[in-house]
C-alpha atoms as an extended CHARMM CRD file, in Angstrom:
* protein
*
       181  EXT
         1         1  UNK       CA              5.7080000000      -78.3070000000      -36.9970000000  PROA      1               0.0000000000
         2         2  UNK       CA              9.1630000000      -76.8460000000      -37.3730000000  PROA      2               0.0000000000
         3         3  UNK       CA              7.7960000000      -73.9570000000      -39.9930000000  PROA      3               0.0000000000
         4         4  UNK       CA              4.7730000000      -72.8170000000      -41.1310000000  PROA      4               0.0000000000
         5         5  UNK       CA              2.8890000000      -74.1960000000      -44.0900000000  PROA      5               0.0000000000
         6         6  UNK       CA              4.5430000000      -72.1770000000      -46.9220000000  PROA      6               0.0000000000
         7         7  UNK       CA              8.0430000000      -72.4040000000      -45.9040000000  PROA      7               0.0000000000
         8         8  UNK       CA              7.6170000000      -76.4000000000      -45.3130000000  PROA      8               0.0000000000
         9         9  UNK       CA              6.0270000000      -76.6900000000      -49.1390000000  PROA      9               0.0000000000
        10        10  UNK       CA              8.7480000000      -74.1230000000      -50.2070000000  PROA      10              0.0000000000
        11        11  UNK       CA             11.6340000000      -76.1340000000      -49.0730000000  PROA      11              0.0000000000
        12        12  UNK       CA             10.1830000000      -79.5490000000      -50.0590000000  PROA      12              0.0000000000
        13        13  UNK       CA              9.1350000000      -78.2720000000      -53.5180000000  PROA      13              0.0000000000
        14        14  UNK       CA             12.9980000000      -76.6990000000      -54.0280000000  PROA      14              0.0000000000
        15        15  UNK       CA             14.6230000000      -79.5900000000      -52.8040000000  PROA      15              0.0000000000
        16        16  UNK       CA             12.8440000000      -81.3950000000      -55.3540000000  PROA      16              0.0000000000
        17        17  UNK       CA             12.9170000000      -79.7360000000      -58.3300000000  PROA      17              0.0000000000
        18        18  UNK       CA             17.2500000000      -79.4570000000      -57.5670000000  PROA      18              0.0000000000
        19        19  UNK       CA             17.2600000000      -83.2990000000      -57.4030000000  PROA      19              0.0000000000
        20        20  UNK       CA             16.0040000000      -83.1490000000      -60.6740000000  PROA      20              0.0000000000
        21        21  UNK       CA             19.2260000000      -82.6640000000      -61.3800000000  PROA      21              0.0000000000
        22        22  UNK       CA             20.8610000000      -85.9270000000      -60.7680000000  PROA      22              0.0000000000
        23        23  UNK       CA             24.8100000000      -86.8880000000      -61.0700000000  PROA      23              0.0000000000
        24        24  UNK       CA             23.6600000000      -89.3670000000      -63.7450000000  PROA      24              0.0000000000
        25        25  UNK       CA             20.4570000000      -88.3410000000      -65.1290000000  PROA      25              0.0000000000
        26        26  UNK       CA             18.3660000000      -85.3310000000      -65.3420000000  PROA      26              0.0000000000
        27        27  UNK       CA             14.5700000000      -85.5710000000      -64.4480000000  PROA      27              0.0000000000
        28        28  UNK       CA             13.2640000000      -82.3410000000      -65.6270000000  PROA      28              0.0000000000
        29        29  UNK       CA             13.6820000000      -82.3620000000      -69.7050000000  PROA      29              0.0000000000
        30        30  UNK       CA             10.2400000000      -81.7650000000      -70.8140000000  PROA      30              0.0000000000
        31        31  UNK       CA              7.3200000000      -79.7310000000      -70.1800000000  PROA      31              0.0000000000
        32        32  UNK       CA              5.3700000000      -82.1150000000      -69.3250000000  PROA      32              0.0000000000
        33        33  UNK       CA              7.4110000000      -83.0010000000      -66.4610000000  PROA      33              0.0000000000
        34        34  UNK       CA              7.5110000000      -79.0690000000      -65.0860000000  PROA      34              0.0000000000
        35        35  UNK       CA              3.6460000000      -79.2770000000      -65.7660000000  PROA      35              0.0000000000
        36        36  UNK       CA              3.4790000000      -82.1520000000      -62.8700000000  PROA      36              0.0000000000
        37        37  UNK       CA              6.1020000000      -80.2430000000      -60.9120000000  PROA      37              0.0000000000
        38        38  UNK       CA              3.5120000000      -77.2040000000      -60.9390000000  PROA      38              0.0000000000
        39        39  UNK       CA              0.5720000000      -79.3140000000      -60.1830000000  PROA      39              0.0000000000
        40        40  UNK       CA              2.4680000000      -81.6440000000      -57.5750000000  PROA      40              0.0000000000
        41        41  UNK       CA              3.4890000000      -78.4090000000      -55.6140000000  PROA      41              0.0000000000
        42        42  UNK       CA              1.0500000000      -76.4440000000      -56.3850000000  PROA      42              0.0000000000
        43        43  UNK       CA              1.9500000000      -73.3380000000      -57.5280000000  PROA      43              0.0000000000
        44        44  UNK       CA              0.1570000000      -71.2340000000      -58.8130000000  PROA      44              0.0000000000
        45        45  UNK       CA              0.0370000000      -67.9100000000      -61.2160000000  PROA      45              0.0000000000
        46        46  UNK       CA              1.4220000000      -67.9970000000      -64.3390000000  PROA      46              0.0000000000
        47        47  UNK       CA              2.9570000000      -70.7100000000      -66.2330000000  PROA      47              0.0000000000
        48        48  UNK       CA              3.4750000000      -71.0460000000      -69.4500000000  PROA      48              0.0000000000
        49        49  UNK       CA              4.2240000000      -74.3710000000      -70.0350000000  PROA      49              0.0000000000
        50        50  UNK       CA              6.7850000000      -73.7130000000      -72.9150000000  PROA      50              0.0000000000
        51        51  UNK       CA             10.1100000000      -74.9640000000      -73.6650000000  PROA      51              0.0000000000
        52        52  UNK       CA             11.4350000000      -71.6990000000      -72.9390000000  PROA      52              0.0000000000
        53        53  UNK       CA             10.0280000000      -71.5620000000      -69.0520000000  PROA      53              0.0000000000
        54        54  UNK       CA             11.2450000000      -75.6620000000      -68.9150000000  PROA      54              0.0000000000
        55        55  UNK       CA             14.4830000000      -73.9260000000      -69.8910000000  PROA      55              0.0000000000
        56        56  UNK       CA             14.4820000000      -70.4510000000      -67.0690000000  PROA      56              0.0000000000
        57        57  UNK       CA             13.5620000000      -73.3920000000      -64.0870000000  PROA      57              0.0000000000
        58        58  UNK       CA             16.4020000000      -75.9690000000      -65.0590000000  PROA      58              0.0000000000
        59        59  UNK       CA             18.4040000000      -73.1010000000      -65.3800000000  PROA      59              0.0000000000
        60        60  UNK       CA             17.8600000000      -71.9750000000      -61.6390000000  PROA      60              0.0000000000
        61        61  UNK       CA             18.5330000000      -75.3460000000      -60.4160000000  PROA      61              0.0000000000
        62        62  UNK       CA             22.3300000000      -74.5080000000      -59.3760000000  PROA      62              0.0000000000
        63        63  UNK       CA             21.5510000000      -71.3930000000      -57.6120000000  PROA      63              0.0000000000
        64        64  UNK       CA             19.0480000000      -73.2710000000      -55.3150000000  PROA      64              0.0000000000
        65        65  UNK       CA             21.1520000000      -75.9660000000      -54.8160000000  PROA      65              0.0000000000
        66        66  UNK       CA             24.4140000000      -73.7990000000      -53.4570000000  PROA      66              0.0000000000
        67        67  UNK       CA             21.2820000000      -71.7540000000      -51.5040000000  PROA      67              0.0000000000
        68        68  UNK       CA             20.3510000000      -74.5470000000      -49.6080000000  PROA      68              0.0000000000
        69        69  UNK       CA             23.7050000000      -75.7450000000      -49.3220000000  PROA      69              0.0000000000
        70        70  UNK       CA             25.5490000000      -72.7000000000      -48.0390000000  PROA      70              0.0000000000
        71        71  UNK       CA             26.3660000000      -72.0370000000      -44.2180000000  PROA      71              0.0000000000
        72        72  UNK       CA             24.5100000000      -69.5440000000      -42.3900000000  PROA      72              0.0000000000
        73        73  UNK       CA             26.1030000000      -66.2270000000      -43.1420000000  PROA      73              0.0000000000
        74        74  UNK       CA             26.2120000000      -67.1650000000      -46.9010000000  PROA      74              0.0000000000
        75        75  UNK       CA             22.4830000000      -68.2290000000      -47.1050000000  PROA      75              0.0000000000
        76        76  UNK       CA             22.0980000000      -64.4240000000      -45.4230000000  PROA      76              0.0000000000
        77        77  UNK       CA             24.2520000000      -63.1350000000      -48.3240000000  PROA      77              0.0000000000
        78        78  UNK       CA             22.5070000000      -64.7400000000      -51.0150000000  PROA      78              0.0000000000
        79        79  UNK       CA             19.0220000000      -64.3370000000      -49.5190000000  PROA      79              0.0000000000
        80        80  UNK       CA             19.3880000000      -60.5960000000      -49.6670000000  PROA      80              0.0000000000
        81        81  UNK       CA             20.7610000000      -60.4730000000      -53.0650000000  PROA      81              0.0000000000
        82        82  UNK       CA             18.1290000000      -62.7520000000      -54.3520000000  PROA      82              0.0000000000
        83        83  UNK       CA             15.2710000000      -60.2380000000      -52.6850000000  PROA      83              0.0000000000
        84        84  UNK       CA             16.7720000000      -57.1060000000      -54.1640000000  PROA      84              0.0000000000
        85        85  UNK       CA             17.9730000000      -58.5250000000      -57.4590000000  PROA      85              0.0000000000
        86        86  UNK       CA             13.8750000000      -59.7460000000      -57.9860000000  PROA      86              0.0000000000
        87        87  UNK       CA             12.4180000000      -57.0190000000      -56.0600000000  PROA      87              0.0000000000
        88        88  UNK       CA             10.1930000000      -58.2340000000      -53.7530000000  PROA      88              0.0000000000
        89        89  UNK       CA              6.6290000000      -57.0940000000      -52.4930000000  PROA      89              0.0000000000
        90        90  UNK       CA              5.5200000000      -59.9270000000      -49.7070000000  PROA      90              0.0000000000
        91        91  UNK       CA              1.9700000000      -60.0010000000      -49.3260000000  PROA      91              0.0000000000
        92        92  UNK       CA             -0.4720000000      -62.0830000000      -47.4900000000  PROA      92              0.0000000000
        93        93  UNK       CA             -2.5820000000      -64.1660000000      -50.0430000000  PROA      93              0.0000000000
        94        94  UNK       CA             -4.8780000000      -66.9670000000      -49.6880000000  PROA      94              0.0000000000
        95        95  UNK       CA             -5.9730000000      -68.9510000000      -52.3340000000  PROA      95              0.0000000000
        96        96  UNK       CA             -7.6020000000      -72.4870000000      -52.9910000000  PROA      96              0.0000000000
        97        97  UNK       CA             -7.3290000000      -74.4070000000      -49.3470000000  PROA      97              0.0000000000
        98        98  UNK       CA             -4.3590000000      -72.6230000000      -48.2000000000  PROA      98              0.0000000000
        99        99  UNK       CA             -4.7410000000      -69.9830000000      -45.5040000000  PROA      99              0.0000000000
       100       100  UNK       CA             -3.0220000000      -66.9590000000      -45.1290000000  PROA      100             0.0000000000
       101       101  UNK       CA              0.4010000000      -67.0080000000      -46.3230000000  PROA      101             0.0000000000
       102       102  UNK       CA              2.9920000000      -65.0610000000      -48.1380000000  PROA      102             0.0000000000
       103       103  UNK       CA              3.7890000000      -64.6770000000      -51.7620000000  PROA      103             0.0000000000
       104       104  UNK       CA              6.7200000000      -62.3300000000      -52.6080000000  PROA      104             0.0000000000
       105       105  UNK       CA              6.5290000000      -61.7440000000      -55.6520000000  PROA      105             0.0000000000
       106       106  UNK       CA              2.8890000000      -61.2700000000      -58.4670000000  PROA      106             0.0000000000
       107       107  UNK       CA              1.3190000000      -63.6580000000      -59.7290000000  PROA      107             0.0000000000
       108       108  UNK       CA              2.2370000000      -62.4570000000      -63.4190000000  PROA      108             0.0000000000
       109       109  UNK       CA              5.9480000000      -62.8750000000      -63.5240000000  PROA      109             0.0000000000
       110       110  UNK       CA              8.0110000000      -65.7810000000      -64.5170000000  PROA      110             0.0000000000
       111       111  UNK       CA              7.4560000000      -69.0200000000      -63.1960000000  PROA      111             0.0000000000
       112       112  UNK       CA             11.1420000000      -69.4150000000      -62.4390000000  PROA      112             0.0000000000
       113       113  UNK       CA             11.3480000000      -65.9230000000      -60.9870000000  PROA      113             0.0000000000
       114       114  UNK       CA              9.1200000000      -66.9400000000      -58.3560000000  PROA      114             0.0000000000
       115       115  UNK       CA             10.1340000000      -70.6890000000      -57.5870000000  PROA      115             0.0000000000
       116       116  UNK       CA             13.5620000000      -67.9870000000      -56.9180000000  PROA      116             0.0000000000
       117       117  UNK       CA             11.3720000000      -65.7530000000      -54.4950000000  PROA      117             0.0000000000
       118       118  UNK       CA              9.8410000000      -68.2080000000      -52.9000000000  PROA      118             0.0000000000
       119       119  UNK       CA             12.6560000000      -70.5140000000      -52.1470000000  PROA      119             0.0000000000
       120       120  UNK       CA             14.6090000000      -67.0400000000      -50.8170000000  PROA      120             0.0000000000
       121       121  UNK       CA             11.7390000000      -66.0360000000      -48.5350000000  PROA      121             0.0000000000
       122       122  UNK       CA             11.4180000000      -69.7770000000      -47.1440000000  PROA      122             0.0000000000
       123       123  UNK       CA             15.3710000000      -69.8590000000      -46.4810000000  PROA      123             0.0000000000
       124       124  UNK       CA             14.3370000000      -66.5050000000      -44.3230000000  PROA      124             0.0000000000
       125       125  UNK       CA             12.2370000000      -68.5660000000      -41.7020000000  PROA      125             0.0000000000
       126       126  UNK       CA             15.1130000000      -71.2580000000      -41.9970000000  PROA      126             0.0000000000
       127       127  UNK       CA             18.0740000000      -68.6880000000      -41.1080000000  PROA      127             0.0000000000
       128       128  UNK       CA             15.5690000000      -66.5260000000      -38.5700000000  PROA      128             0.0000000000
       129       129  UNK       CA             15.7790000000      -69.9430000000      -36.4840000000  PROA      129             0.0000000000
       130       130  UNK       CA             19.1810000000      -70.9640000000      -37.0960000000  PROA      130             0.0000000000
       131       131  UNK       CA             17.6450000000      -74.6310000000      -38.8420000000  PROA      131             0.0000000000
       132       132  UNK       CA             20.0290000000      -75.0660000000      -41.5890000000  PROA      132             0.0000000000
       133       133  UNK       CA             21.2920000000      -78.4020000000      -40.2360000000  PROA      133             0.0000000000
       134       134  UNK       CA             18.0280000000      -79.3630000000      -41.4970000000  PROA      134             0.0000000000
       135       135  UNK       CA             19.3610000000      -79.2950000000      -44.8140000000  PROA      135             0.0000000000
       136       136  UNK       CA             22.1560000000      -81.5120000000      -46.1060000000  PROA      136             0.0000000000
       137       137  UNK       CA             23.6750000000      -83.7880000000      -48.6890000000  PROA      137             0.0000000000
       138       138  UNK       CA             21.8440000000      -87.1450000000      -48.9420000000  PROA      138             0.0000000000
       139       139  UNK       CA             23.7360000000      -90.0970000000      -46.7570000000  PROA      139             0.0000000000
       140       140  UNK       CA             23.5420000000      -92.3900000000      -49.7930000000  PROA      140             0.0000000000
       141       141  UNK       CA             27.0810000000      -93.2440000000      -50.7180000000  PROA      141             0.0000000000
       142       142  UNK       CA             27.4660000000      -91.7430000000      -53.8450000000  PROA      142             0.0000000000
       143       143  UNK       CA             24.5460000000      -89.4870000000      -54.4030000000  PROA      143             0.0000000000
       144       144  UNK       CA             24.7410000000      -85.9560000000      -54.1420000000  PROA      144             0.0000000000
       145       145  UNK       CA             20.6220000000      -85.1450000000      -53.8640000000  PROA      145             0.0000000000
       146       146  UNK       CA             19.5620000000      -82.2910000000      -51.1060000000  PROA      146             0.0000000000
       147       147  UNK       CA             18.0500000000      -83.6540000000      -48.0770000000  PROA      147             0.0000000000
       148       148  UNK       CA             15.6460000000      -81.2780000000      -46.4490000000  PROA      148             0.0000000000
       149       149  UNK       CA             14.4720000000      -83.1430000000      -42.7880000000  PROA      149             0.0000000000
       150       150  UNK       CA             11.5910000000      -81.7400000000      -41.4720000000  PROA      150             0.0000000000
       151       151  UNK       CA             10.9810000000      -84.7370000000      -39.2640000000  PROA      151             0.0000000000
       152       152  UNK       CA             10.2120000000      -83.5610000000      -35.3040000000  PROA      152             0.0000000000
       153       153  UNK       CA             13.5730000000      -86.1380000000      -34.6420000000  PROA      153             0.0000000000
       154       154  UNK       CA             15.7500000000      -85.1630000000      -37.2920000000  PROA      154             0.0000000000
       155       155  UNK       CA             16.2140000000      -88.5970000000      -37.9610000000  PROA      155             0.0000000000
       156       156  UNK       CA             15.7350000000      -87.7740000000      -42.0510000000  PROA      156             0.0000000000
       157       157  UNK       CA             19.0180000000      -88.8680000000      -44.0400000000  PROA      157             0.0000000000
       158       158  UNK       CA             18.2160000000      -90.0480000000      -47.3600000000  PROA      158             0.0000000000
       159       159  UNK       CA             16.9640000000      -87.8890000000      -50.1180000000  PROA      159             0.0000000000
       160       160  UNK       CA             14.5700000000      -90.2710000000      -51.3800000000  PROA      160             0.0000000000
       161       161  UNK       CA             12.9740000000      -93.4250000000      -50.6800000000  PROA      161             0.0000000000
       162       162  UNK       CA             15.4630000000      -94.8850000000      -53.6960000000  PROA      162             0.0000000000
       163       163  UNK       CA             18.3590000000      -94.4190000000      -51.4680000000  PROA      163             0.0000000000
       164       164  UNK       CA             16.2220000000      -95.3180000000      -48.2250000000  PROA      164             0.0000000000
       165       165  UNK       CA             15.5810000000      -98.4640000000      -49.8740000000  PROA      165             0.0000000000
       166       166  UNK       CA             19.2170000000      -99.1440000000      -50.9600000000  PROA      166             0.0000000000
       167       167  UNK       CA             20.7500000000      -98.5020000000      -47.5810000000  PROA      167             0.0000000000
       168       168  UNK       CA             17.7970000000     -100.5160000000      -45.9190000000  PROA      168             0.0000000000
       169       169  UNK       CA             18.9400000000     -103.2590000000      -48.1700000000  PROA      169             0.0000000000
       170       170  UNK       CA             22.6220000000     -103.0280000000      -47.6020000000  PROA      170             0.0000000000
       171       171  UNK       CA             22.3380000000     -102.7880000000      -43.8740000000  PROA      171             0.0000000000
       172       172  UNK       CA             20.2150000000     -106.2570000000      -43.9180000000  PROA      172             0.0000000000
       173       173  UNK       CA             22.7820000000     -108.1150000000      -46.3430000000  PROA      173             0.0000000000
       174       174  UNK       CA             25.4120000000     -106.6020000000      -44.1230000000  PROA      174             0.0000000000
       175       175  UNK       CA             23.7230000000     -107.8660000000      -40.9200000000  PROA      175             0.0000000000
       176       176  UNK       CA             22.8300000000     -111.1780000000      -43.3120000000  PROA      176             0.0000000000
       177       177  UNK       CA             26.4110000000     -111.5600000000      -43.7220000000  PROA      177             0.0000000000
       178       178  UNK       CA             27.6030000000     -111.0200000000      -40.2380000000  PROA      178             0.0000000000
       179       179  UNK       CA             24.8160000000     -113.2490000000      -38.4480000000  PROA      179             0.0000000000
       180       180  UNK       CA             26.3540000000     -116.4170000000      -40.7570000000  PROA      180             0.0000000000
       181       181  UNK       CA             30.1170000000     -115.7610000000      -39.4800000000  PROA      181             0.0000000000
């Protein structure tokens, strides 16, 4: 394991909700969809599953993205500023079947708010040990979703098993195609 528990569910669960945001189509529109989001990470504390919260999260979307994009002494930069600007208090917690780990910021404030905290506070652990290669654009021609490879071999290069697939594909018809000539 590259990271511990929280920071490998942090960085999965960001990287998914910013390829939400597709170049052609846009997977979080309704609150029933940040509902699953909630569950399928789980998160926990408050959510208030109301247009308005839908609304704060796709709104963050950008800001994670150029997060988890930036180089190393930007990701420093906008760590810091994310921490002050949201005022942080880590503390150990352990809830349901998680052990210790750290939550930054209560339980009672915005769900958004804390997907921001969190993400920040996992991008710590990912600066601390100089890992952002493990982040990257997806090596799908033509689609711009995060990649976050937390794969022992690093060998991770698509951001989903859609563009897995499609490349799998392409290198067989290619190979296909070559094998007849």
């Amino acid at each position: 394991m590259v990271f511990t528990y929280d920071t490998d569910m942090g960085l999965q669960a960001v990287v998914d909700l910013v390829n939400t945001d597709g170049s052609s189509s846009d997977d979080l529109t309704e609150v029933a969809q940040l509902d699953a989001f909630y569950q399928r990470w789980g998160y926990t504390g408050r959510h208030d599953r109301t247009r308005a919260e839908l609304e704060d999260v796709r709104r963050i979307r950008p800001v994670m993205r150029e997060l988890l994009l930036a180089d190393r002494d930007e990701a420093v930069h906008l760590v810091n500023k994310l921490l002050s600007d949201y005022g942080t208090t880590p503390q150990l917690v352990r809830h349901d079947e998680t052990d210790w780990h750290i939550h930054a910021s209560a339980e009672d404030r915005p769900y958004a708010e804390r997907i921001i905290v969190e993400t920040a506070m996992a991008m710590v652990d990912v600066i601390r040990t100089d890992e952002l290669s493990r982040l990257s654009i997806c090596a799908d021609e033509g689609c711009e979703g995060v990649v976050v490879d937390l794969s022992r071999n690093r060998s991770k290069r698509y951001c989903s098993q859609t563009c897995t697939n499609r490349n799998a594909v392409a290198a067989y018809r290619e190979r296909q195609g070559s094998a007849r000539k």
